[in-house]
C-alpha positions as CSV (number, residue, x, y, z in Angstrom):
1,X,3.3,-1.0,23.0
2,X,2.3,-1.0,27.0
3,X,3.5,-3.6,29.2
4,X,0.1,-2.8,31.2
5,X,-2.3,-5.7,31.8
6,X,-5.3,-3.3,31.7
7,X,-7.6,-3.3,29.3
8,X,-9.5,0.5,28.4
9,X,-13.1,0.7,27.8
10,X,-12.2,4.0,25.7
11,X,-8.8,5.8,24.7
12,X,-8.5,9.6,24.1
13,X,-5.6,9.9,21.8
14,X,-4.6,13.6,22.4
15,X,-1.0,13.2,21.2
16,X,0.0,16.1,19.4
17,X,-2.3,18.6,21.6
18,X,-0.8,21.3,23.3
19,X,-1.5,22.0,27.3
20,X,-4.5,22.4,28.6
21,X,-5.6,20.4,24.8
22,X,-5.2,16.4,26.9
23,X,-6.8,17.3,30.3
24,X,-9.8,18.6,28.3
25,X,-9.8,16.2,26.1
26,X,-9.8,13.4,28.9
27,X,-12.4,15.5,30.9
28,X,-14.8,15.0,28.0
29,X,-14.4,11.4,27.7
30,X,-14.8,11.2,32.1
31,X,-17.9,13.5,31.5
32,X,-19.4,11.3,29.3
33,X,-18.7,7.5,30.6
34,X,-20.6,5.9,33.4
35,X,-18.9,5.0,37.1
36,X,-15.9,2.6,36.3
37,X,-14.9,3.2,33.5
38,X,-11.4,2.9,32.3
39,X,-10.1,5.6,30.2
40,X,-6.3,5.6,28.3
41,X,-5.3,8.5,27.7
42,X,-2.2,8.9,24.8
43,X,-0.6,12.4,25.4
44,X,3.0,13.4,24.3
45,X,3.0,16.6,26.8
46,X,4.8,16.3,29.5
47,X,2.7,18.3,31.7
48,X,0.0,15.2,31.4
49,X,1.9,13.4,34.2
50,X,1.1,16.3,36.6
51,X,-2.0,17.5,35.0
52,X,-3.9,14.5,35.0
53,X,-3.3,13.6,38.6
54,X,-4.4,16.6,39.8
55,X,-7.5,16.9,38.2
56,X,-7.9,13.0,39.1
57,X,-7.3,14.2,42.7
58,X,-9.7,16.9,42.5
59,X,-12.6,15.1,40.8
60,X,-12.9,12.0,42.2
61,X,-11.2,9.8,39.6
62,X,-8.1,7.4,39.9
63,X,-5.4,7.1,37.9
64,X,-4.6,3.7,37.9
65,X,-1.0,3.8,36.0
66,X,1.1,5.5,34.0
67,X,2.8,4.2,30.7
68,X,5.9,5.6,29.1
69,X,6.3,4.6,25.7
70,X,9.3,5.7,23.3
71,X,6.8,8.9,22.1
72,X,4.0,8.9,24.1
73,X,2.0,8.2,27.6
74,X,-0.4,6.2,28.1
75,X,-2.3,7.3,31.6
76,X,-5.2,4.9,32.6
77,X,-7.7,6.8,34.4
78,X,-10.8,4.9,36.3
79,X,-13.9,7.1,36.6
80,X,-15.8,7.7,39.7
């Protein structure tokens, strides 16, 4: 479980997807959710912690924290 004090509006649970499978997947939910929004994002692939900020970068969106767990990340992402 995730010491964060945020609380999502939504969670994309992409663990098991393979890269590009958790970007996508969380660029669906961002497409979709109005201004605010908070998104969690579960991904077991690495390349989610540079991914994600990247895209976030890019878009417009904020990634307000990063999680690790024992199997999994949890990366909160605010929409814009």
């Amino acid at each position: 479980m995730s010491d964060t004090a945020l609380e999502a509006d939504e969670t994309v649970d992409a663990r098991g997807a393979t890269c590009p499978g958790p970007l996508m997947d969380l660029i669906g939910a961002v497409r979709g959710a109005e201004t605010g929004t908070v998104i969690r994002l579960l991904s077991d692939n690495d390349q989610s912690l540079t991914d994600v900020p990247a895209w976030a970068d890019e878009s417009g969106n904020d990634v307000l924290t990063t999680e690790e767990t024992d199997d999994y990340y949890e990366i909160y992402v605010e929409t814009a």
